[in-house]
C-alpha positions as CSV (number, residue, x, y, z in Angstrom):
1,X,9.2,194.4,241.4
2,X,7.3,193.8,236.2
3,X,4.8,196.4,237.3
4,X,4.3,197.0,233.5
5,X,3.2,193.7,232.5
6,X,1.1,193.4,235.9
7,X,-1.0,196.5,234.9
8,X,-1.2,195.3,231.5
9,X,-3.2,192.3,232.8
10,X,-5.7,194.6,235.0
11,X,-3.4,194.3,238.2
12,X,-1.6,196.6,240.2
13,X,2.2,197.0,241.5
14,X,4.8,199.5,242.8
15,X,7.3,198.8,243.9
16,X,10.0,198.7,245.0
17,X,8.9,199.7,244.4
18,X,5.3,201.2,240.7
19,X,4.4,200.8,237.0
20,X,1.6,201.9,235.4
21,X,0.3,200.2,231.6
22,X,-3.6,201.1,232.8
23,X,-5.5,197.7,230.6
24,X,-8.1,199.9,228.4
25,X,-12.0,198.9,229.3
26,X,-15.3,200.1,228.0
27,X,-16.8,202.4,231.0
28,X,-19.5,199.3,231.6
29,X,-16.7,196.6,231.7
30,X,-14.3,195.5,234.6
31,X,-10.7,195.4,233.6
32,X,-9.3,193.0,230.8
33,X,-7.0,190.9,232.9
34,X,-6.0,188.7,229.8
35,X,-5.7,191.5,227.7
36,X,-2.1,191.6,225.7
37,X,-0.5,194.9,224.5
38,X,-0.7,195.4,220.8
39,X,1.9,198.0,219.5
40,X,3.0,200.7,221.3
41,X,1.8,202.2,224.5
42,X,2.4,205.4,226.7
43,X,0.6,206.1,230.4
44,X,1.3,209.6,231.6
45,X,0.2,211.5,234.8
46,X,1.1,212.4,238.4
47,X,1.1,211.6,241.9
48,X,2.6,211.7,245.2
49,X,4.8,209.1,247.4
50,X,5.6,208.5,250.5
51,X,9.0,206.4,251.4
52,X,11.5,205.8,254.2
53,X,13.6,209.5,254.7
54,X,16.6,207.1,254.1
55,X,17.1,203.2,254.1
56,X,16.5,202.0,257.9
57,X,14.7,205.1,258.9
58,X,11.7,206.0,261.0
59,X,10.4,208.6,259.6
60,X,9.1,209.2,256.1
61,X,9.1,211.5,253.4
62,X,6.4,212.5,251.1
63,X,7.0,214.1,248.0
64,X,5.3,214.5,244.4
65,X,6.3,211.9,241.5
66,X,6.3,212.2,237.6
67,X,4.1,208.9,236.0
68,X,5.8,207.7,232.9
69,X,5.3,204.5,231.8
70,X,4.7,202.4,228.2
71,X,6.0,199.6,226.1
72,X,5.9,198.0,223.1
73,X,4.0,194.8,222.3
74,X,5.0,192.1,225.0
75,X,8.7,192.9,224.8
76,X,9.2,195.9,226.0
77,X,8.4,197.6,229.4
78,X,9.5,200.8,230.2
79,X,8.8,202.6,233.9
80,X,10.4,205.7,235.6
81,X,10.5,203.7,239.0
82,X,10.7,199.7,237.4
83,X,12.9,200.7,234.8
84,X,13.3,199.7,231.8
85,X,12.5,195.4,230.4
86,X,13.2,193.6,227.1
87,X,11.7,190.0,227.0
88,X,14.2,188.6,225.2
89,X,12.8,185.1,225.6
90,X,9.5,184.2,225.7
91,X,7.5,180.8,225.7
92,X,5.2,178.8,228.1
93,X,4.3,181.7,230.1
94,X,8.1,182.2,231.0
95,X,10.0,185.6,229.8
96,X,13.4,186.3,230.4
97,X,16.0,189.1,229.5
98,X,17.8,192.4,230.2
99,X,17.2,194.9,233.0
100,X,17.7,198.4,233.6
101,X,16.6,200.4,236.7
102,X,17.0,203.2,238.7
103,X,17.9,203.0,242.6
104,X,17.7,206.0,244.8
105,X,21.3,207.1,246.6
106,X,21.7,208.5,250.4
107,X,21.9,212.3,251.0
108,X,22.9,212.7,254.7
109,X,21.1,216.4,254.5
110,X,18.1,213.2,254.6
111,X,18.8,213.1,258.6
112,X,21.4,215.4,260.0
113,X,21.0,213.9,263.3
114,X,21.5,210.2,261.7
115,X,23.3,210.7,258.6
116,X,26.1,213.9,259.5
117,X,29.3,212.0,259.1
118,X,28.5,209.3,256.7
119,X,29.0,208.9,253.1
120,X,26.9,210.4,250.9
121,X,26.2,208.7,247.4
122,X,24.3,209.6,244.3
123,X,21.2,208.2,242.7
124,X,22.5,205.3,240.4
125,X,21.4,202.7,237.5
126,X,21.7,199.5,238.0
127,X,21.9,196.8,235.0
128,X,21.6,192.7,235.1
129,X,18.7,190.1,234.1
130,X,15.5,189.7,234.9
131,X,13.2,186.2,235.0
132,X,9.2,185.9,234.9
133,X,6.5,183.5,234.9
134,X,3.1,184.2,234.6
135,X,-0.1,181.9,234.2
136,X,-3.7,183.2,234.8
137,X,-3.7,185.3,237.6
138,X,-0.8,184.6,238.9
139,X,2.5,186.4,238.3
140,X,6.4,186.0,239.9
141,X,9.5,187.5,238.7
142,X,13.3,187.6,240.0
143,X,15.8,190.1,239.3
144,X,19.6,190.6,239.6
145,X,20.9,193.8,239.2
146,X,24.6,195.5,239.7
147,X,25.0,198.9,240.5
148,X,26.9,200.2,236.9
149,X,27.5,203.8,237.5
150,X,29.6,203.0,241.2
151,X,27.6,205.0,243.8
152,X,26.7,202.2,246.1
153,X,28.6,199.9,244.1
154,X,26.9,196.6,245.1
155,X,24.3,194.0,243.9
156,X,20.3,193.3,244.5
157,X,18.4,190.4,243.8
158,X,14.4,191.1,244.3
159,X,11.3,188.5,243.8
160,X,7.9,188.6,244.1
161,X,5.0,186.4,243.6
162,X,2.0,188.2,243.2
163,X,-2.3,187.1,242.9
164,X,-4.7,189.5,240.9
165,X,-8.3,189.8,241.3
166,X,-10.7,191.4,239.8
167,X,-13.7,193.2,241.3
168,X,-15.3,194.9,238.3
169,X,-13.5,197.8,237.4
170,X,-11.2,197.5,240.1
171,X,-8.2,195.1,240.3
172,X,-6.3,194.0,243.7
173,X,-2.9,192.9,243.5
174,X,-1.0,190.9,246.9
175,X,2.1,188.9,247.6
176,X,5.1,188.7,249.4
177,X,8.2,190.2,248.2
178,X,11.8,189.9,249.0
179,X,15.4,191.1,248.3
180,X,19.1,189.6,249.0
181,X,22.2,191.8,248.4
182,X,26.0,191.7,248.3
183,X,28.1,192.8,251.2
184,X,28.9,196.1,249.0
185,X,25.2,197.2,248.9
186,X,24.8,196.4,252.7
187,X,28.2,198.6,253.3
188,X,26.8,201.1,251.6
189,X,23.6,201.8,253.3
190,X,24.3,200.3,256.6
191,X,27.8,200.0,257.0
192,X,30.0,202.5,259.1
193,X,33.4,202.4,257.8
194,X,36.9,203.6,260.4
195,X,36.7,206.9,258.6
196,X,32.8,207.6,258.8
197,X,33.5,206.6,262.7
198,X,35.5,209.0,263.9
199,X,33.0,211.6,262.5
200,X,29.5,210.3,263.1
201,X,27.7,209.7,266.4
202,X,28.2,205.6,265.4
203,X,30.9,202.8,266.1
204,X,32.3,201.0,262.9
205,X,30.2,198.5,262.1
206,X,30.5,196.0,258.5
207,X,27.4,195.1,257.1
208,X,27.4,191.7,255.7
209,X,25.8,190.8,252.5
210,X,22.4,188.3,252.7
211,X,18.3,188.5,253.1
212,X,17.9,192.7,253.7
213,X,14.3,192.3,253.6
214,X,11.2,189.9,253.3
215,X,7.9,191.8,252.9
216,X,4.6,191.8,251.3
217,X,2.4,194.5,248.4
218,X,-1.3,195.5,248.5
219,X,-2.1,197.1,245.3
220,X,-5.0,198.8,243.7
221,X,-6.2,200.2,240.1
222,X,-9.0,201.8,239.6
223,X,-10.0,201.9,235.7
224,X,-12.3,205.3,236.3
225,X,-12.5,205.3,232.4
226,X,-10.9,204.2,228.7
227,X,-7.7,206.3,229.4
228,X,-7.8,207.2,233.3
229,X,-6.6,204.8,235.8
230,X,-6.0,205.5,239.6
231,X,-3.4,203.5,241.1
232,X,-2.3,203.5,245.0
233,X,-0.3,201.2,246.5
234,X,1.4,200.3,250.0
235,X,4.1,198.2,250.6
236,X,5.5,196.8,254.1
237,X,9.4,195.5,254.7
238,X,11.0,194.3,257.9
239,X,14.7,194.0,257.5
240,X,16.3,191.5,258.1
241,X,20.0,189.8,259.7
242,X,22.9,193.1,258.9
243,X,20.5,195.7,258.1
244,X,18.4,195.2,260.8
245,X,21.6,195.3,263.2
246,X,22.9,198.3,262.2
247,X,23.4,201.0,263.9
248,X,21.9,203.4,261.3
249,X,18.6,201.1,262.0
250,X,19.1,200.7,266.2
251,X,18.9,204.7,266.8
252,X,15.8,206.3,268.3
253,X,15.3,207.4,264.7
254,X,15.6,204.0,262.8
255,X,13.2,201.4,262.3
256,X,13.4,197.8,261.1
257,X,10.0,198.2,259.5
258,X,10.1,199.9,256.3
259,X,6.2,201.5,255.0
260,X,6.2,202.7,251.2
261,X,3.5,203.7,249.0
262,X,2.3,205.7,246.4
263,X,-1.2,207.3,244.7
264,X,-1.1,208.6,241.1
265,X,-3.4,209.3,238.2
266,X,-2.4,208.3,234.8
267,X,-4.0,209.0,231.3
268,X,-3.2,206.3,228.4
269,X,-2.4,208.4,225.5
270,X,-1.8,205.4,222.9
C-alpha cells in the first residue's frame, strides 16, 4: 500500500506498509487534497518505527528509519518503504503500470527462542504490476509482486481502499487492507521444512498459499508548514487460514495480530 500519490492529495499512508509527497499549503490554508504534482519532487527527513520482531510475532521492535520520498509529475512515485511506481497508463481516474519494492527478510538472531533452527533469508526486491483508481477522496489500489532476487522466493498481492478527510491542516486517511500470497511466500515465513525440524523447537509444518492477512490503516499528516509535514501512522493485521496456524504464530511468543506504525518528519525540498 500508493502512499505517494495519497500524500500528494493531502492524505496519509504507510504501509505496509509509508510514503511521504507532503501537498505544499500556505501556513493559513488546510491541505490541497486536489492538488497534482507539477515537475519533480523530493521529501526528506526522519523518524522512527515500530513493527512485528518477525512475521507472526508478539513482540515488537522499534527502530529509527530514513524518509525518502519524491516523484515526478503524476507518473512517477518513488518511496524507500512503497518503492518505486511508473503510471504507465492513465485515464478516467484509473493508473496502471510497473512495480518495484522492497520487502524485509527473516534474521533468526530476531528471536533466538523462536527462530534458532529456521532459515534465515535476506532483505529482497520484489517486481510485478500495480493497478489504481482514484476519484475525489477516495483512493484503491492492487498490487502483484514476485520476489526477483530469490530470498523468500514467493508472490504478494496487496489492496487497499482508502477515504481522506480533511480537517484544516490536518488530513486523516482509513480503510481496510488486505494481502494473498503463494504457497512459496507462506513456506518461507511460516513454513517448517523436514530439515528446519530436526533443529528447531517445531514439528514440520507446510504453509499453504491464500488470504495471510485482512486488516485496516489510520493515518495522519500534519502540514505544520510550506515544507514540514508530520506523518504517523498505525496499522492493525490479523492473519489469517496458514499463517495464522503456524506454529511460528501458536508459541507463547507469536501472535495472530500484527500492530505496525510509524512517526516521521519530512521537509519538501522541491
Amino acid at each position: 500500500m500508493t502512499l505517494s500519490s495519497i500524500w500528494r492529495r493531502g492524505l496519509a499512508l504507510p504501509g505496509l506498509l509509508a510514503a511521504f509527497i507532503a501537498a505544499p499549503a500556505l501556513a493559513q490554508e488546510p491541505p490541497d487534497v486536489g492538488r497534482k504534482r507539477q515537475g519533480f519532487e523530493l521529501n526528506l527527513g526522519a523518524g522512527a518505527t515500530f513493527w512485528p520482531a518477525y512475521p507472526g510475532s508478539a513482540v515488537t521492535r522499534v527502530r529509527p528509519f530514513p524518509f525518502i520520498n519524491g516523484g515526478y509529475g503524476e507518473w512517477l512515485d518513488v518511496d524507500v518503504l512503497d518503492g518505486l511506481r511508473l503510471s504507465a497508463l492513465r485515464g478516467h481516474g484509473v493508473s496502471f503500470g510497473p512495480i518495484l519494492r522492497f520487502r524485509e527478510g527473516r534474521d533468526s538472531d530476531a528471536s533466538r527462542r523462536n527462530l534458532t533452527g529456521l532459515r534465515s533469508f535476506a532483505d529482497t526486491v520484489e517486481a510485478g504490476l500495480f493497478l489504481a483508481y482514484e476519484s475525489g477522496p477516495f483512493y484503491a489500489d492492487a498490487s502483484f509482486t514476485q520476489d526477483v532476487a530469490h530470498n523468500h522466493r514467493g508472490a504478494a498481492l496487496d489492496a487497499r481502499a482508502l477515504l481522506s478527510v480533511p480537517v484544516g491542516r490536518v488530513a486523516f486517511s482509513i480503510g481496510p487492507e488486505l494481502r494473498v500470497v503463494t504457497q512459496r511466500f507462506a513456506q518461507s515465513f511460516y513454513g517448517v521444512g523436514e530439515a528446519e525440524a530436526a533443529t528447531s523447537r517445531y514439528q514440520p509444518y507446510r504453509a499453504g498459499g491464500g488470504l495471510e492477512r485482512i486488516g485496516g490503516l489510520l493515518a495522519v499528516q500534519w502540514q505544520v508548514t510550506e515544507r514540514w509535514s508530520l506523518f504517523g501512522y498505525a496499522e492493525y493485521g490479523r492473519l489469517q487460514g496458514a499463517a495464522a496456524d503456524s506454529p511460528i504464530v501458536r508459541t507463547t511468543d507469536g501472535s495472530a495480530d500484527q500492530v505496525l506504525g510509524g512517526l516521521f518528519l519530512s521537509y519538501r525540498f522541491y
